[in-house]
LUMDO-382952 format. One record per residue: residue in one letter; chain; residue number from 1; x, z, y of N, C-alpha, C in turn. Coordinates in steps of 0.2 Angstrom, whole numbers, plus 5000, padded with zeros to 4 digits. Layout:
<nodes>
<rest=A; kette=A; nr=NUM; n_X=X; n_Z=Z; n_Y=Y; ca_X=X; ca_Z=Z; ca_Y=Y; c_X=X; c_Z=Z; c_Y=Y>
...
</nodes>
This chain:
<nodes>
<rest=X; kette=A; nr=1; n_X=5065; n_Z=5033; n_Y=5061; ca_X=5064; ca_Z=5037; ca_Y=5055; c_X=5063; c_Z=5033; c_Y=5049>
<rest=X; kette=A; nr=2; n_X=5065; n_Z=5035; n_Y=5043; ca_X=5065; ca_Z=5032; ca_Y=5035; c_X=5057; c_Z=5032; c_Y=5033>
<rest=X; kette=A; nr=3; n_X=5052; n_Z=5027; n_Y=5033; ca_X=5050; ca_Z=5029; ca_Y=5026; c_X=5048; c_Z=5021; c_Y=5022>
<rest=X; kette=A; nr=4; n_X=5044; n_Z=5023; n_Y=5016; ca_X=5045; ca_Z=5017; ca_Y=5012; c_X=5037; c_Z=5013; c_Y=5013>
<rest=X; kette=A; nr=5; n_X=5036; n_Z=5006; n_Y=5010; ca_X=5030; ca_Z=5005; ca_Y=5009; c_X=5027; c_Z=5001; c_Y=5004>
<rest=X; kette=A; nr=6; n_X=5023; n_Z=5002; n_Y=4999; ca_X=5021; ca_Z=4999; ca_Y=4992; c_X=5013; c_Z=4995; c_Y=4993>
<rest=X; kette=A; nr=7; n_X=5014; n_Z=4990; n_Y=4988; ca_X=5010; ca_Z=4987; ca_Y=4986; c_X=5012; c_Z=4984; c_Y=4980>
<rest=X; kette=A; nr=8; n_X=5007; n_Z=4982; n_Y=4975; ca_X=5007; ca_Z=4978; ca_Y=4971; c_X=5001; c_Z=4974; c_Y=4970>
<rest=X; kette=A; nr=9; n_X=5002; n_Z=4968; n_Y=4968; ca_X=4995; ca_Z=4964; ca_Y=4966; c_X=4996; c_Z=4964; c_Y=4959>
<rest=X; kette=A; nr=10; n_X=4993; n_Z=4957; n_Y=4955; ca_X=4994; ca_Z=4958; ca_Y=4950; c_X=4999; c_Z=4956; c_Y=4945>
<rest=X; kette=A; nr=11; n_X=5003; n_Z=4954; n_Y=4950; ca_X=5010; ca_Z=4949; ca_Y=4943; c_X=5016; c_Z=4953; c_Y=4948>
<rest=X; kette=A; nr=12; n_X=5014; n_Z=4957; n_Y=4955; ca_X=5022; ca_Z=4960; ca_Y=4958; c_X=5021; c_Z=4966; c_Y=4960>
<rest=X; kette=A; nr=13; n_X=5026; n_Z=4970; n_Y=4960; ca_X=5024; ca_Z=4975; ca_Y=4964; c_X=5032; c_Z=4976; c_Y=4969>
<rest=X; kette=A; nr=14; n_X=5030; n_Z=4979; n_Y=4973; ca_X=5038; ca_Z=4982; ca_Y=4978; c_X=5036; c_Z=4987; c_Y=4981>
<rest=X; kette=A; nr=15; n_X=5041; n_Z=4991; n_Y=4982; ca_X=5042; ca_Z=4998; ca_Y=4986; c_X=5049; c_Z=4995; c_Y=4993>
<rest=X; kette=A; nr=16; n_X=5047; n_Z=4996; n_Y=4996; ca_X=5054; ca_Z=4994; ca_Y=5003; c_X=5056; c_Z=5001; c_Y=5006>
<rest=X; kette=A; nr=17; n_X=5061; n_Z=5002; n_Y=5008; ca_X=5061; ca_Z=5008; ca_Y=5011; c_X=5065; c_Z=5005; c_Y=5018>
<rest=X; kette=A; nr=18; n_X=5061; n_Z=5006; n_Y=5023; ca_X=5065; ca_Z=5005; ca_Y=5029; c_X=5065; c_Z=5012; c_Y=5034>
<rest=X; kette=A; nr=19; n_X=5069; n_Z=5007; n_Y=5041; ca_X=5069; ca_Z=5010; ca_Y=5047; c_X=5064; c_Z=5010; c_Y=5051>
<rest=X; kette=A; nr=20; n_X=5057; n_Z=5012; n_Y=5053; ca_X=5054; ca_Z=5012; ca_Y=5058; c_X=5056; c_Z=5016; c_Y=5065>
<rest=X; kette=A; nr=21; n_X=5053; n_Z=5012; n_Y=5071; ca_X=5054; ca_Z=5018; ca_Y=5075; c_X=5049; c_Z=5023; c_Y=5078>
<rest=X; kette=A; nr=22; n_X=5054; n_Z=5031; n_Y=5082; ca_X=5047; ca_Z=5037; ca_Y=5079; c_X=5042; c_Z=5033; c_Y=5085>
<rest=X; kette=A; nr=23; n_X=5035; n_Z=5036; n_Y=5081; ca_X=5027; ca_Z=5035; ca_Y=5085; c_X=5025; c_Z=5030; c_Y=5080>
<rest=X; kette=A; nr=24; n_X=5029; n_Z=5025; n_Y=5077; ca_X=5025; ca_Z=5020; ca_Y=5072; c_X=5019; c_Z=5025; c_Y=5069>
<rest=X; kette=A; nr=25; n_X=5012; n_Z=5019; n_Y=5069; ca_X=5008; ca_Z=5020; ca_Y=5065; c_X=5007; c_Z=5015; c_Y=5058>
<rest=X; kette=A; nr=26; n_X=5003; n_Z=5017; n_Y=5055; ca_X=5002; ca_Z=5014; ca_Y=5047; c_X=5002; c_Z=5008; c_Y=5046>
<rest=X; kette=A; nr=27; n_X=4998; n_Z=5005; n_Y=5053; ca_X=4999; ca_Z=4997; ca_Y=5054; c_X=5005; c_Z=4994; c_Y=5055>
<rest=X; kette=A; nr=28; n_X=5008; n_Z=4997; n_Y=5059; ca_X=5015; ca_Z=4994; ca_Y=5063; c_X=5019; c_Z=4994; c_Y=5056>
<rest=X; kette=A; nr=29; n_X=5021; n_Z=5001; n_Y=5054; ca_X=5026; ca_Z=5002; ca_Y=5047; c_X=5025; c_Z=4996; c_Y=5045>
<rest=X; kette=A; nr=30; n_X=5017; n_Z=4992; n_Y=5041; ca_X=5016; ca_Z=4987; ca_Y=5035; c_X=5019; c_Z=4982; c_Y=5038>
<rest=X; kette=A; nr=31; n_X=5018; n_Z=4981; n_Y=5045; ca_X=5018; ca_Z=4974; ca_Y=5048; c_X=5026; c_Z=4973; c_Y=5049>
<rest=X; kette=A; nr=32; n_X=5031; n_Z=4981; n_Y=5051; ca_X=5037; ca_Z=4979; ca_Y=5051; c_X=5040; c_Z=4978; c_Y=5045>
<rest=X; kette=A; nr=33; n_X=5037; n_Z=4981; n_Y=5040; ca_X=5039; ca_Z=4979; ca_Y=5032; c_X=5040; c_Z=4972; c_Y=5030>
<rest=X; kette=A; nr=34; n_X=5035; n_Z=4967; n_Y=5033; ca_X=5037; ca_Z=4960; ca_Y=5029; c_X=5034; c_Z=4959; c_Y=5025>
<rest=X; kette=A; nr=35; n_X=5028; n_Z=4965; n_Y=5023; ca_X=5023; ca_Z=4965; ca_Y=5018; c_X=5016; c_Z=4959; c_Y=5020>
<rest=X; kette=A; nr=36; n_X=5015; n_Z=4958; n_Y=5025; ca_X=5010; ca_Z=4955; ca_Y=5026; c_X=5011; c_Z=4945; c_Y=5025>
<rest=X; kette=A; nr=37; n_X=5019; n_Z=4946; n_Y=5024; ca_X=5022; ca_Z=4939; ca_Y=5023; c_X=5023; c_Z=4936; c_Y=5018>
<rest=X; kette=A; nr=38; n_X=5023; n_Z=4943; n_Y=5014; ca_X=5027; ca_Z=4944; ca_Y=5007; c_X=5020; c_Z=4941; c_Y=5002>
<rest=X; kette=A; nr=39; n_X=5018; n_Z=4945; n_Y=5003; ca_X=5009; ca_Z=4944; ca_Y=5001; c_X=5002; c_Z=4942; c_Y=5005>
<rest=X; kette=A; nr=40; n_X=5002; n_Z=4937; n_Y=5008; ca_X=4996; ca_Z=4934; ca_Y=5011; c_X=4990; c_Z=4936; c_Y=5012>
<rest=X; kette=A; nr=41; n_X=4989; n_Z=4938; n_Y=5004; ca_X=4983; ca_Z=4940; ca_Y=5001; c_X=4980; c_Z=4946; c_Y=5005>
<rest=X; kette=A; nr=42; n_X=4986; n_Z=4950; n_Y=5007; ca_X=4984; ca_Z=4955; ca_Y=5010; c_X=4980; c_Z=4953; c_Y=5016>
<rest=X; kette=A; nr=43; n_X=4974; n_Z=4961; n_Y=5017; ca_X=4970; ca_Z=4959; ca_Y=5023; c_X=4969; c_Z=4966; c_Y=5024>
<rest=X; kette=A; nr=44; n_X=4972; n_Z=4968; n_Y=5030; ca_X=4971; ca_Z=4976; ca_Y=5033; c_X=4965; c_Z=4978; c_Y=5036>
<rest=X; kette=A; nr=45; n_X=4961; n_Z=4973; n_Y=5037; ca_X=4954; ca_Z=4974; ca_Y=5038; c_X=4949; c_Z=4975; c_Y=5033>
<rest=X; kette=A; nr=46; n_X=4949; n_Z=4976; n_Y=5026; ca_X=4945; ca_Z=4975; ca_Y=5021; c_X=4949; c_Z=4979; c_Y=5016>
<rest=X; kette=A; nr=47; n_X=4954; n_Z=4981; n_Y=5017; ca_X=4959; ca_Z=4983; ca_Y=5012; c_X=4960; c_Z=4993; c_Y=5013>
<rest=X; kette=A; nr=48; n_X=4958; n_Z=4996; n_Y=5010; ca_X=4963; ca_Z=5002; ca_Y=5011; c_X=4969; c_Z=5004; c_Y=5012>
<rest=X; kette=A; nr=49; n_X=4972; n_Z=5008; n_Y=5014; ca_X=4978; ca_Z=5010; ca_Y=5017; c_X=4978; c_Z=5018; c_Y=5014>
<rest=X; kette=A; nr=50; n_X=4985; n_Z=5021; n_Y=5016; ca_X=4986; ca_Z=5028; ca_Y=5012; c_X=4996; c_Z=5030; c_Y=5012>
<rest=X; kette=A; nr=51; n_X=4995; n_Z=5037; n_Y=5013; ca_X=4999; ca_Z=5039; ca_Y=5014; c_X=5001; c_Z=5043; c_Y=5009>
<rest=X; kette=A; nr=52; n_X=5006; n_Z=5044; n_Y=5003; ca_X=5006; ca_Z=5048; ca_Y=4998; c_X=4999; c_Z=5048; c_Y=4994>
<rest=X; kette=A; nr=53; n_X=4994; n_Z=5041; n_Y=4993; ca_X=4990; ca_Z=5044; ca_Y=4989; c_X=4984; c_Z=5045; c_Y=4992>
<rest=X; kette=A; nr=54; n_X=4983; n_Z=5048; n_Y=5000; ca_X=4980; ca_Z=5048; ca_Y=5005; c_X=4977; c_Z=5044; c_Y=5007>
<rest=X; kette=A; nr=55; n_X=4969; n_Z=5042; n_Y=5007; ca_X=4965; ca_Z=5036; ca_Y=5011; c_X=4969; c_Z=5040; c_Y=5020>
<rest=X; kette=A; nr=56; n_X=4970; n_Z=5032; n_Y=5024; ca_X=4974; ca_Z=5037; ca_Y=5028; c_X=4968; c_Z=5029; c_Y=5032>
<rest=X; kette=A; nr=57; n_X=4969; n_Z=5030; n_Y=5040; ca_X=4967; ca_Z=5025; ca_Y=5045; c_X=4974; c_Z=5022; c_Y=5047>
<rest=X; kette=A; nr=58; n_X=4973; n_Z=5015; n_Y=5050; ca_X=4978; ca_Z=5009; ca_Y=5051; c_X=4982; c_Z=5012; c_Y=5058>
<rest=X; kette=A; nr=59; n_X=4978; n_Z=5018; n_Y=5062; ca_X=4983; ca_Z=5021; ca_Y=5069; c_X=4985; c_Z=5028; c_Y=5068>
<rest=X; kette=A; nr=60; n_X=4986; n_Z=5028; n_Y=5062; ca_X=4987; ca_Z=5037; ca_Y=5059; c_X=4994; c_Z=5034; c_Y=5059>
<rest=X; kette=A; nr=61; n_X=4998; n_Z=5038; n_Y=5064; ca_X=5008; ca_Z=5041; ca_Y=5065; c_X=5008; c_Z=5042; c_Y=5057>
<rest=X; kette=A; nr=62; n_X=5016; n_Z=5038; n_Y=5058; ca_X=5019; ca_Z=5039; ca_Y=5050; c_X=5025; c_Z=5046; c_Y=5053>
<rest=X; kette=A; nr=63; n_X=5026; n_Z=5049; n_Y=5047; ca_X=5032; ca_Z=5055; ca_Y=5051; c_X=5038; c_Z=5053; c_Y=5043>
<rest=X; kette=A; nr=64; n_X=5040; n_Z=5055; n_Y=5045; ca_X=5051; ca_Z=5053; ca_Y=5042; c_X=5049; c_Z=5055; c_Y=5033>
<rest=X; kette=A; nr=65; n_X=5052; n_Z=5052; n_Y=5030; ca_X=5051; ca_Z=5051; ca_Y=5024; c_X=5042; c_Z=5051; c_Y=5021>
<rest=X; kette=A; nr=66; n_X=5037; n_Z=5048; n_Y=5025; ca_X=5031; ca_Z=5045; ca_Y=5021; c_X=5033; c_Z=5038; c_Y=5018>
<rest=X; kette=A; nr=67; n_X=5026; n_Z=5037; n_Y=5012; ca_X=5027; ca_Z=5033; ca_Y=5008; c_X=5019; c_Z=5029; c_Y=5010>
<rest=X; kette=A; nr=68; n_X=5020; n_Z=5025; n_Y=5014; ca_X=5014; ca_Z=5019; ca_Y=5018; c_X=5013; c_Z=5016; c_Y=5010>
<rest=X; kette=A; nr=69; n_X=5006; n_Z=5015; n_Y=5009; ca_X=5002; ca_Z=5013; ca_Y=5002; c_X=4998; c_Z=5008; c_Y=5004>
<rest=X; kette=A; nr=70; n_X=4997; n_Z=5002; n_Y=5002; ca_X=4992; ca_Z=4997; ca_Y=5002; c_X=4987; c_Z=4997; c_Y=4996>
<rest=X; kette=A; nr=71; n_X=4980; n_Z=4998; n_Y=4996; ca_X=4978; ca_Z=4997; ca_Y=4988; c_X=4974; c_Z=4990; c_Y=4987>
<rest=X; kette=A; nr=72; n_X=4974; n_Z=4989; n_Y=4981; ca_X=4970; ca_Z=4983; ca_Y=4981; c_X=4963; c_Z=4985; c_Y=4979>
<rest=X; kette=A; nr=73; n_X=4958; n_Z=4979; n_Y=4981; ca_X=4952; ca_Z=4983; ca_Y=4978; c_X=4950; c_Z=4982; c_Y=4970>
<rest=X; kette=A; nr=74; n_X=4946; n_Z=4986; n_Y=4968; ca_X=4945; ca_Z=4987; ca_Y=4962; c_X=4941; c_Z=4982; c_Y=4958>
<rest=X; kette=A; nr=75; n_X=4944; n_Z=4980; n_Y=4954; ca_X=4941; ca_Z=4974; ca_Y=4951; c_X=4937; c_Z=4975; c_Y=4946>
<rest=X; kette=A; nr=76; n_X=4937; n_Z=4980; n_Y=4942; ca_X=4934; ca_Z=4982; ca_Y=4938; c_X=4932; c_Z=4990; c_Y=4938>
<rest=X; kette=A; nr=77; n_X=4925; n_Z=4993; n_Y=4935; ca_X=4925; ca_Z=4999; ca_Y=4933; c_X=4924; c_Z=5003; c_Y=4927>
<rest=X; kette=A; nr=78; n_X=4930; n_Z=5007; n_Y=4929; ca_X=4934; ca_Z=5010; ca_Y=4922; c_X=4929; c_Z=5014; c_Y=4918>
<rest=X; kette=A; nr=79; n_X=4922; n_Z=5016; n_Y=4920; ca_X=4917; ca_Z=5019; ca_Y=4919; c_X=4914; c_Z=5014; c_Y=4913>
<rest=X; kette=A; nr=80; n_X=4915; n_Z=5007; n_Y=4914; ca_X=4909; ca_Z=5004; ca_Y=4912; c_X=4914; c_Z=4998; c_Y=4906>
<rest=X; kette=A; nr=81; n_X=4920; n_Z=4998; n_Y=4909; ca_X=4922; ca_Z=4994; ca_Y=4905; c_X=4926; c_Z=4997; c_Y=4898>
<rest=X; kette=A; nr=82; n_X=4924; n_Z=4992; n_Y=4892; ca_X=4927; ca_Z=4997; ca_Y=4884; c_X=4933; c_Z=4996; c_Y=4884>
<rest=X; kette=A; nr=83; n_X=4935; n_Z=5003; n_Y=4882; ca_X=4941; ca_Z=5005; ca_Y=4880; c_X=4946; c_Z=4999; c_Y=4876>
<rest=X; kette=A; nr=84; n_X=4952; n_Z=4997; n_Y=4877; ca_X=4955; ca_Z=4990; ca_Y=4872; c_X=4961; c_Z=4996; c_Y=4868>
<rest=X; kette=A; nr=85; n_X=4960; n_Z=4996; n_Y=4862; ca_X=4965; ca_Z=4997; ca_Y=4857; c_X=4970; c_Z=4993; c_Y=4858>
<rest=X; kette=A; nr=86; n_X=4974; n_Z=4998; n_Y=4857; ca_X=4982; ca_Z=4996; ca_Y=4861; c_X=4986; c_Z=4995; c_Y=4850>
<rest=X; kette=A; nr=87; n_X=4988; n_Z=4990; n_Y=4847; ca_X=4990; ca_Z=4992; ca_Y=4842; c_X=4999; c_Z=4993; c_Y=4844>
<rest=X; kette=A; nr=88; n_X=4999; n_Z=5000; n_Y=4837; ca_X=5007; ca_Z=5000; ca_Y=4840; c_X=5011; c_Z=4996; c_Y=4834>
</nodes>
């Protein structure tokens, strides 16, 4: 089955779309992606995961056109941090 999977850090971002095979779950899809090589940084143990947008779990079935999401944690909150004037 097709689906794709994204990450960005903070100087790269990639979307990959591959070939999984059916039953893959959320783990298997990133690990066959090439994402965990690509970006080291990554740690699926501490890190969020998602499906379209979705907090999803690392043995949640992917099904044929999903879009496997890796998030990074939050570095900052938007709550507390001022606003930066954008001049145009």
């Amino acid at each position: 089955m097709h689906i794709g999977v994204a990450y960005a850090d903070k100087f790269d971002r990639l979307w990959l779309k591959l070939e999984v095979p059916d039953g893959s779950t959320v783990e298997q899809a990133i690990q066959h992606s090439g994402m965990l090589d690509r970006f080291p940084d990554i740690d699926l143990e501490n890190q969020r995961v998602g499906i379209f947008g979705k907090l999803a779990k690392l043995n949640t079935p992917v099904k044929d056109g999903d879009r496997v999401e890796i998030y990074r944690h939050i570095t900052a909150d938007p709550e507390t941090v001022e606003r930066r004037d954008v001049e145009e």
